[in-house]
C-alpha positions as CSV (number, residue, x, y, z in Angstrom):
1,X,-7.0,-39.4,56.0
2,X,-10.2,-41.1,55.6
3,X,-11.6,-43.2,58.4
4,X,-15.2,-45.2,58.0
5,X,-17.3,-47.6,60.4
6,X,-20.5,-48.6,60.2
7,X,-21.7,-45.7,58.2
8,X,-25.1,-46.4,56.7
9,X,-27.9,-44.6,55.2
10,X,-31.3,-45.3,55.0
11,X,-33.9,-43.8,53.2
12,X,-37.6,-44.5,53.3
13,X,-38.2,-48.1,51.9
14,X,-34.1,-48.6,51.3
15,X,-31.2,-49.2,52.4
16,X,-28.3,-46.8,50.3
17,X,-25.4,-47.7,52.4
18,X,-25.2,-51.0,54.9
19,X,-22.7,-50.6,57.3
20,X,-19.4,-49.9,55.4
21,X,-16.0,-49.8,57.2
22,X,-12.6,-48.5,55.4
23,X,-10.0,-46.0,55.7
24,X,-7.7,-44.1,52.9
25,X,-4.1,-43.2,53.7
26,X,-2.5,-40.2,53.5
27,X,-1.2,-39.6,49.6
28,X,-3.3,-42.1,48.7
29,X,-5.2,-42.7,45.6
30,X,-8.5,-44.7,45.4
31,X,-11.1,-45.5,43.1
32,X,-14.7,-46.1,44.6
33,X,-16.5,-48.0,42.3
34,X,-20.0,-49.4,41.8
35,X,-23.0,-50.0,39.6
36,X,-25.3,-46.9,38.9
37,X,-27.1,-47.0,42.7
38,X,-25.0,-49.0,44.6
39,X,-24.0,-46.1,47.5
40,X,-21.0,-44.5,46.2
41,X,-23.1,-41.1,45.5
42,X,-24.6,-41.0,49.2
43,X,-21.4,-42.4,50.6
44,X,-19.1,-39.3,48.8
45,X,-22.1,-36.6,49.9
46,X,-22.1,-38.3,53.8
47,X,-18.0,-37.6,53.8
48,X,-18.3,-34.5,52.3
49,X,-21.1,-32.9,55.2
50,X,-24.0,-32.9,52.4
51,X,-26.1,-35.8,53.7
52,X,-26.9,-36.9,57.8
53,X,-26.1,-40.4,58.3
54,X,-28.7,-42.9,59.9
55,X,-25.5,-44.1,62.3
56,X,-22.2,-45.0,61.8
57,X,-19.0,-42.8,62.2
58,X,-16.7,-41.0,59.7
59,X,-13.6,-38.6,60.0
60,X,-11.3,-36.9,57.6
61,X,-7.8,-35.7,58.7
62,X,-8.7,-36.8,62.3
63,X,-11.7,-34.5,62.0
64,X,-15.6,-36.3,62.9
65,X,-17.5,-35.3,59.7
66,X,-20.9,-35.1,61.8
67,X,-19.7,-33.6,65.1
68,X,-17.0,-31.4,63.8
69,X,-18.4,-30.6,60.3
70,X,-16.7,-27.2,59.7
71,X,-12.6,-28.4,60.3
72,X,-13.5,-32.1,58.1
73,X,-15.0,-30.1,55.5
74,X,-11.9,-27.6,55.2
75,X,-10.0,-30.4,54.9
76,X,-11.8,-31.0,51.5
77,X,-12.0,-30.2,47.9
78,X,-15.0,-31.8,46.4
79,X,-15.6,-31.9,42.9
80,X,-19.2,-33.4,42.2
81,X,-20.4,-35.2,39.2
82,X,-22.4,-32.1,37.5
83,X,-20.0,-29.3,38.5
84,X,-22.6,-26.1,39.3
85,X,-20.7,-22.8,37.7
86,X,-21.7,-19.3,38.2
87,X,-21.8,-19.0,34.1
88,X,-22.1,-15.0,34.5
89,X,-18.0,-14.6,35.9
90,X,-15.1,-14.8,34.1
91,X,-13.0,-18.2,35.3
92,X,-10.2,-16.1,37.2
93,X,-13.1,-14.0,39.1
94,X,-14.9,-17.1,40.0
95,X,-12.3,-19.1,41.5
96,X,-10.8,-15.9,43.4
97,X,-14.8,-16.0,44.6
98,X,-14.8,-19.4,45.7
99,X,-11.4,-19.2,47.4
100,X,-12.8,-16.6,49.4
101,X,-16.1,-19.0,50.5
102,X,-13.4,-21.5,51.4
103,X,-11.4,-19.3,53.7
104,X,-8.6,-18.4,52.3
105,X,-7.0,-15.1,53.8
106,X,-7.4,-12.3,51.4
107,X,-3.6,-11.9,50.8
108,X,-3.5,-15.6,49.8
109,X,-6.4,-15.7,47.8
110,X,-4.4,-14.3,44.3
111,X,-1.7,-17.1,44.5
112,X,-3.7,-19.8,45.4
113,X,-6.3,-19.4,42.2
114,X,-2.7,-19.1,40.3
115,X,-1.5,-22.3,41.6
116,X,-5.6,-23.4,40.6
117,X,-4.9,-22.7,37.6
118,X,-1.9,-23.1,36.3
119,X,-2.5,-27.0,38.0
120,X,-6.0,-27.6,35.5
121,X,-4.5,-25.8,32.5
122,X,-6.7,-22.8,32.4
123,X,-4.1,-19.9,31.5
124,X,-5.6,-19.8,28.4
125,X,-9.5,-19.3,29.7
126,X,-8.4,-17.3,32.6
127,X,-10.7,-13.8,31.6
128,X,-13.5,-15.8,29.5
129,X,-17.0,-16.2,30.9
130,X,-17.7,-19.7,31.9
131,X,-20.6,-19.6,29.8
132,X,-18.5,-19.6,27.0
133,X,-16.2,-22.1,27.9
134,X,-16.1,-25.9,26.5
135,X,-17.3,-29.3,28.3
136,X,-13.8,-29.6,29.2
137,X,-12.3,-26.5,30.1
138,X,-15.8,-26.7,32.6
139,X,-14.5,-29.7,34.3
140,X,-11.3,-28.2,35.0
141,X,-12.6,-24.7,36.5
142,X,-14.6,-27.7,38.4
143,X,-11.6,-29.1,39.5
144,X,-9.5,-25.9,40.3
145,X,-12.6,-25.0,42.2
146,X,-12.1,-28.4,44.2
147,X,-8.3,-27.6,44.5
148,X,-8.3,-23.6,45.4
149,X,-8.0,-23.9,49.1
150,X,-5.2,-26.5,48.9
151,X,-7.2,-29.2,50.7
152,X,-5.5,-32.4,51.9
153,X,-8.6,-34.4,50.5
154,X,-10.1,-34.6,47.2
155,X,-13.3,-36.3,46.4
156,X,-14.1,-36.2,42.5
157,X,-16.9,-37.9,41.3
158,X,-17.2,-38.6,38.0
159,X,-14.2,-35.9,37.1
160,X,-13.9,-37.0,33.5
161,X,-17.5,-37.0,32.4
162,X,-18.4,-36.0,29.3
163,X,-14.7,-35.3,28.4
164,X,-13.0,-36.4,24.9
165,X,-9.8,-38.9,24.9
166,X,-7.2,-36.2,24.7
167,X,-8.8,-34.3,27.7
168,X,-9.4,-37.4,29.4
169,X,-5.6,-38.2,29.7
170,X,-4.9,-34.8,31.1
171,X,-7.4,-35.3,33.6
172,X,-5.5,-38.6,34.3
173,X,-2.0,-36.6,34.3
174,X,-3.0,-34.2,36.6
175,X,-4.6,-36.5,39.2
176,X,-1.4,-38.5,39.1
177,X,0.5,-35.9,39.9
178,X,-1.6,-34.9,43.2
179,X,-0.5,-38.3,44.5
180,X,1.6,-37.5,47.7
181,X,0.5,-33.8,48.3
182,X,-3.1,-35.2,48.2
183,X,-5.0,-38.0,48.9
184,X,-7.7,-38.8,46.4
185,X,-11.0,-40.5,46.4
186,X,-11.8,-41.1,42.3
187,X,-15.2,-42.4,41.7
188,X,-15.8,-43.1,37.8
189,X,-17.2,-45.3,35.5
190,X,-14.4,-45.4,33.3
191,X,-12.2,-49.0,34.7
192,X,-9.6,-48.6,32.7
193,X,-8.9,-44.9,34.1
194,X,-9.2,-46.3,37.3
195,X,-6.5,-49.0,36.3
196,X,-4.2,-46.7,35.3
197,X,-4.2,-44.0,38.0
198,X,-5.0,-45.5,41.1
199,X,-3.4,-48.1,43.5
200,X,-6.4,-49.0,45.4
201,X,-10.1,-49.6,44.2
202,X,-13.2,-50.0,46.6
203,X,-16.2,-51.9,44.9
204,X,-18.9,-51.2,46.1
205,X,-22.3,-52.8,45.3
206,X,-25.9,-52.6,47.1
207,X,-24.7,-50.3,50.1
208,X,-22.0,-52.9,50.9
209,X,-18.6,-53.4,50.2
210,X,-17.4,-56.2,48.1
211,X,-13.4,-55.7,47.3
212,X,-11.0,-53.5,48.5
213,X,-7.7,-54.4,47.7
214,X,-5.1,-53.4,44.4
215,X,-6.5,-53.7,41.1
216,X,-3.4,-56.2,40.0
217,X,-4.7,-58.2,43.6
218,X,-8.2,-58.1,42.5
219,X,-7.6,-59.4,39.0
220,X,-5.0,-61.5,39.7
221,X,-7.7,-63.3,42.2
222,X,-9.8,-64.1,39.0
223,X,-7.4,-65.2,36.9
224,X,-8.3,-69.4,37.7
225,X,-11.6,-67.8,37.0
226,X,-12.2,-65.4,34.0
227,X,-12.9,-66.3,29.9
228,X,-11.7,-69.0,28.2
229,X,-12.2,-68.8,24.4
230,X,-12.9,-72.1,22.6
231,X,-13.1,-73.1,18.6
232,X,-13.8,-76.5,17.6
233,X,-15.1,-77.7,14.1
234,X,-18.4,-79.6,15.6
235,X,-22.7,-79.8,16.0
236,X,-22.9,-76.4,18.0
237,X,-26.0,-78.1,19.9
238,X,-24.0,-81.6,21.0
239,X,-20.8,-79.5,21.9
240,X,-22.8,-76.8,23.9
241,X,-24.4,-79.7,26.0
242,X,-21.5,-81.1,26.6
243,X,-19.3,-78.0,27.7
244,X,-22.5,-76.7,29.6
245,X,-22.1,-80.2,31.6
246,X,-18.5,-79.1,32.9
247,X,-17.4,-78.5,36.4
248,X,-16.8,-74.8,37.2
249,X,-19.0,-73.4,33.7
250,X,-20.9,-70.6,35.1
251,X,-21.9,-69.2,31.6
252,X,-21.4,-69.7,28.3
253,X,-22.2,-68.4,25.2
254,X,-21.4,-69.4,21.3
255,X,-21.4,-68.6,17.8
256,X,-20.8,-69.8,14.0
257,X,-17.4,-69.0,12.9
258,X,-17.8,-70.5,10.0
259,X,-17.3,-73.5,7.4
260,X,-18.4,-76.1,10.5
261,X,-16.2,-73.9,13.2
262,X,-18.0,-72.9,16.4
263,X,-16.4,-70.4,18.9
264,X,-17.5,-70.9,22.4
265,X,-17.2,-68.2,25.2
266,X,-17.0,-69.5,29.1
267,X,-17.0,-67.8,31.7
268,X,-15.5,-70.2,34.5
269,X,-15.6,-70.0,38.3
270,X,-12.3,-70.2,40.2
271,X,-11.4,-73.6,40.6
272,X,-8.0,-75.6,42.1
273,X,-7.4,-76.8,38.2
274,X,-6.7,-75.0,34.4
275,X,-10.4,-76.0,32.6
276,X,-8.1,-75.5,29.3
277,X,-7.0,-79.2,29.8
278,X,-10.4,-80.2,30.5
279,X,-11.6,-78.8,27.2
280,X,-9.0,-80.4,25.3
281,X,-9.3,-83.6,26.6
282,X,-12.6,-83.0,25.7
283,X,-12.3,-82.1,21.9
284,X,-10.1,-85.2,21.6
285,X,-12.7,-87.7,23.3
286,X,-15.4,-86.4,20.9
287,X,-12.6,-86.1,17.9
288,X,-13.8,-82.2,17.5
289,X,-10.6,-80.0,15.4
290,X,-9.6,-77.9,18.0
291,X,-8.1,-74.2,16.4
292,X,-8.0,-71.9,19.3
293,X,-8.2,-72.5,23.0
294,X,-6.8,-69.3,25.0
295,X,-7.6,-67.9,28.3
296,X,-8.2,-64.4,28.8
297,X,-6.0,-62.4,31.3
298,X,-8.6,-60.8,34.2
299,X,-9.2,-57.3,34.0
300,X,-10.2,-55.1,36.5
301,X,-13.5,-54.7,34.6
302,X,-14.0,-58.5,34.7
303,X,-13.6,-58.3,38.3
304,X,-16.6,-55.5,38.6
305,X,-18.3,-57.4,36.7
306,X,-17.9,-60.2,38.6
307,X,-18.9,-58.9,41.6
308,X,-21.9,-56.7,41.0
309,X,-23.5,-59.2,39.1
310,X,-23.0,-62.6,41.8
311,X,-25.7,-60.5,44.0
């Protein structure tokens, strides 16, 4: 559905987007992730026939985005991070507005801003001005707006800002359930949303691309890696030293936990053997009480972190 080479960006002084290369399947479901700047913004407005590229290619549905704008961007519902609303219309005259903008035929336009609707929950709001309407119920006009034309494509950046909990699951829900009749690029700040609703994630971090794979794959690929929690009754000076001096201790950080007890926090780089047995081994040399010694499963947000931060 998607289909990216070489697309980059440049600005004056900057590079926004280096030569990135994927593609998204039909039905698919992906989050694009990144650190505040890292190219997912001008990536999303480059697919969606907002922004010129400096060179590179990019198609959606079969369609080039620069030479054959109009049919790629039919293909699209984008739903952009600050959604802009016509406050002065009642939500059922503003999507039955932007239906019309997006081409569909008159006779269609009535049941498709139904379908709209009755998708993002808005029976309720249908005859209220949007300027009367809450965060939420704005995001999901915003998101019926994106889905009015019944594109094949949806690109939603940042769809749950702003949102509490409660409406932050139904957001969730309902992109679940566009799986299969859409494909969906997600880009959000909020990993764990991205852990639960989509199959695929895309890192992305200063223009380039540094994963793209499942987000089980991705953290299963830290797991020899990751946190390892430590608490030994000891000097905390003489037993930092010494854990510092360990193969494959990247960081590490401690505390008192009182009465003696210090609680050590690595983080450890991937390595062929567990450091667990290392540490012990090392707590019995130096006759330190060991009480905990665990290792922290990888999440996906250890694996962002992970790779935004290494550059």
């Amino acid at each position: 559905m998607i289909d990216v080479k070489n697309l980059t960006k440049r600005f004056v002084g900057r590079t926004a987007v280096d030569a990135i290369t994927f593609a998204v399947g039909k039905g698919e479901i992906v989050g694009f992730l990144g650190p505040n700047g890292a190219g997912k913004s001008t990536t999303m407005r480059m697919l969606t026939g907002y922004l010129p590229p400096t060179s590179g290619e990019a198609s959606i549905g079969g369609h080039d985005v620069f030479t054959d704008s109009l049919k790629a961007r039919r293909e699209i519902g984008y739903m952009p991070e600050n959604v802009p609303l016509y406050e002065d219309m009642r939500v059922i005259e503003y999507l039955s507005f932007r239906a019309g903008l997006k081409g569909v035929p008159i006779r269609g336009v009535k049941s498709s801003v139904e379908r709209a609707m009755e998708y993002c929950g808005l029976g309720e709001v249908r005859k209220k001005m949007i300027s009367n309407l809450s965060k939420g119920f704005r995001q999901r006009v915003g998101l019926a707006d994106a889905l009015v034309h019944k594109p094949r494509l949806l690109i939603l950046d940042e769809p749950t800002n702003g949102l509490d909990p409660n409406q932050i699951r139904q957001v969730r829900h309902l992109i679940t359930q566009l799986a299969g009749e859409h494909t969906v690029l997600l880009s959000t700040h909020i990993l764990s949303e991205v852990q639960m609703s989509c199959r695929r994630v895309i890192i992305i971090n200063k223009g380039r691309i540094r994963a793209d794979d499942t987000p089980d794959a991705l953290a299963a690929n830290l797991q020899s890696s990751g946190v390892v929690t430590l608490e030994v009754k000891a000097d905390a000076a003489a037993a930092q030293d010494k854990i510092q001096a360990l193969p494959h201790v990247r960081r590490l950080t401690s505390s008192d936990a009182g009465e003696g007890w210090q609680r050590f926090e690595l983080r450890v780089e991937p390595g062929p053997d567990d450091i667990r047995e290392t540490l012990h081994l090392l707590a019995q040399a130096e006759h330190w009480p060991l009480r905990e010694l665990t290792r922290h499963t990888a999440t996906l947000e250890d694996v962002f972190v992970e790779l935004t931060q290494r550059d």
